[in-house]
C-alpha positions in Angstrom: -111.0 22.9 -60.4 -110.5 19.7 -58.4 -106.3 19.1 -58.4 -107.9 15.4 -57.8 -109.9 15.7 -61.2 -107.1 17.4 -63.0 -104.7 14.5 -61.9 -106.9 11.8 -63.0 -108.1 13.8 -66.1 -104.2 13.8 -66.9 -103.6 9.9 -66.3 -106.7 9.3 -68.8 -105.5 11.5 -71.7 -101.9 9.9 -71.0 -103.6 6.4 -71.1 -105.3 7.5 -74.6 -102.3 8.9 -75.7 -100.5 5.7 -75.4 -103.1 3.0 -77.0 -102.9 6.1 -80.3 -99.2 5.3 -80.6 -99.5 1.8 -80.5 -102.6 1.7 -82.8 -100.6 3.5 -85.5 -97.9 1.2 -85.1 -99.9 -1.4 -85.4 -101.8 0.2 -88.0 -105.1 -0.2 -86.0 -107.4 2.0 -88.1 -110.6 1.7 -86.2 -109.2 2.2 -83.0 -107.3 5.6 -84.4 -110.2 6.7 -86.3 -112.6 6.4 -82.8 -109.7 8.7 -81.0 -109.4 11.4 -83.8 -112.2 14.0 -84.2 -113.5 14.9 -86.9 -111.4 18.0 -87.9 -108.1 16.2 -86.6 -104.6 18.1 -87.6 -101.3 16.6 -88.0 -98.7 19.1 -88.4 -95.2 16.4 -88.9 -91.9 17.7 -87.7 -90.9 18.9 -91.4 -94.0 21.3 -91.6 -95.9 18.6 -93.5 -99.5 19.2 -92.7 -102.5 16.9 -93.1 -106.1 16.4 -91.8 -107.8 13.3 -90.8 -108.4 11.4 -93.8 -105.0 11.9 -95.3 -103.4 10.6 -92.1 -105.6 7.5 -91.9 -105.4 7.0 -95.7 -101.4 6.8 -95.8 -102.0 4.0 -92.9 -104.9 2.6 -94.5 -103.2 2.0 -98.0 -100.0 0.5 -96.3 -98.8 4.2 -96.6 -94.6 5.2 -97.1 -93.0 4.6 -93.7 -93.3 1.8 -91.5 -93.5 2.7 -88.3 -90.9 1.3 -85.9 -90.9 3.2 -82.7 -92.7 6.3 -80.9 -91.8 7.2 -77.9 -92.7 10.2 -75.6 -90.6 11.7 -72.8 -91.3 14.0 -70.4 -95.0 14.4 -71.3 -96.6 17.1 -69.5 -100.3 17.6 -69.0 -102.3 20.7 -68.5 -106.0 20.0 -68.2 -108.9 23.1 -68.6 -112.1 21.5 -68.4 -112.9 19.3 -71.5 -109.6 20.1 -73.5 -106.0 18.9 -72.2 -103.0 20.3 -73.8 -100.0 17.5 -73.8 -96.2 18.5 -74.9 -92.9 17.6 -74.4 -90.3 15.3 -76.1 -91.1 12.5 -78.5 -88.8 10.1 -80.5 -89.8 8.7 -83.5 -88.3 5.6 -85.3 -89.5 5.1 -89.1 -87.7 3.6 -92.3 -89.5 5.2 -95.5 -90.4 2.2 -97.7 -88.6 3.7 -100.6 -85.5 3.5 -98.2 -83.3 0.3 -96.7 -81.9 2.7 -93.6 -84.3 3.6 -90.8 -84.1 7.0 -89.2 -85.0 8.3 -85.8 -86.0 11.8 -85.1 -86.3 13.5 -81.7 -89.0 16.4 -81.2 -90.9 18.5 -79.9 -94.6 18.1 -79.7 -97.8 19.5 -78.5 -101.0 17.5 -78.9 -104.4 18.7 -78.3 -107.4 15.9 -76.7 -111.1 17.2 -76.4 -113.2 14.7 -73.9 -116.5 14.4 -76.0 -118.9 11.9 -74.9 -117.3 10.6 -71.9 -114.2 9.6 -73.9 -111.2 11.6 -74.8 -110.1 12.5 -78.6 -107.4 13.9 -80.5 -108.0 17.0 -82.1 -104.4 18.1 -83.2 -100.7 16.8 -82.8 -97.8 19.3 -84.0 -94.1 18.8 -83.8 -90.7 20.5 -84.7 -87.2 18.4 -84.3 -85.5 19.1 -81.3 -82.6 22.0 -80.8 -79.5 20.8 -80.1 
């Protein structure tokens, strides 16, 4: 493969990542369900697991946390062909509506992005909290 294609290939899914994190804080539903396929997989740091319309419904209907801050670090990208794997370090800042107290978790993550169509999409995010 092209290192030239792989590098751009990896800016793209980086770019897409991005506008998903700030559509779910800003609980843009249209724009996260264009970027999740179909079968989309969110396995949350806990071991909480939940498919596409779950996720989107707990935004949709206002959900249980309010979203204040994700944030990844040291986000690597490994491109093969149409499918990019991404991991490395996330934080995530939330306060649980049932709660007054926000909490921030650190993790680990690895999210899978199909291109389809000219356009990349995420097909699964999992994460574990970070060792000490």
């Amino acid at each position: 493969m092209d290192p030239n294609t792989d590098a751009a290939a990896a800016r793209e899914v980086l770019a897409a990542d991005d506008r998903r994190r700030a559509a779910t804080m800003a609980g843009d539903l249209a724009t996260l369900e264009a970027m999740m396929s179909e079968g989309f997989t969110y396995t949350h740091f806990n071991g909480f697991r939940e498919g596409r319309e779950a996720y989107l419904g707990r935004i949709r209907d206002g959900g249980a946390v309010e979203y204040i801050a994700l944030d990844r670090r040291d986000g690597q990208v490994r491109v093969f062909g149409d499918v990019a794997l991404v991991d490395g370090l996330a934080s995530m800042a939330y306060r649980l509506l049932s709660e007054t107290e926000p909490q921030t978790v650190h993790s680990l993550y690895l999210a899978v992005w199909r291109r389809a169509g000219g356009a990349w999409r995420i097909e699964a995010y999992a994460s574990t909290q970070e060792g000490e």
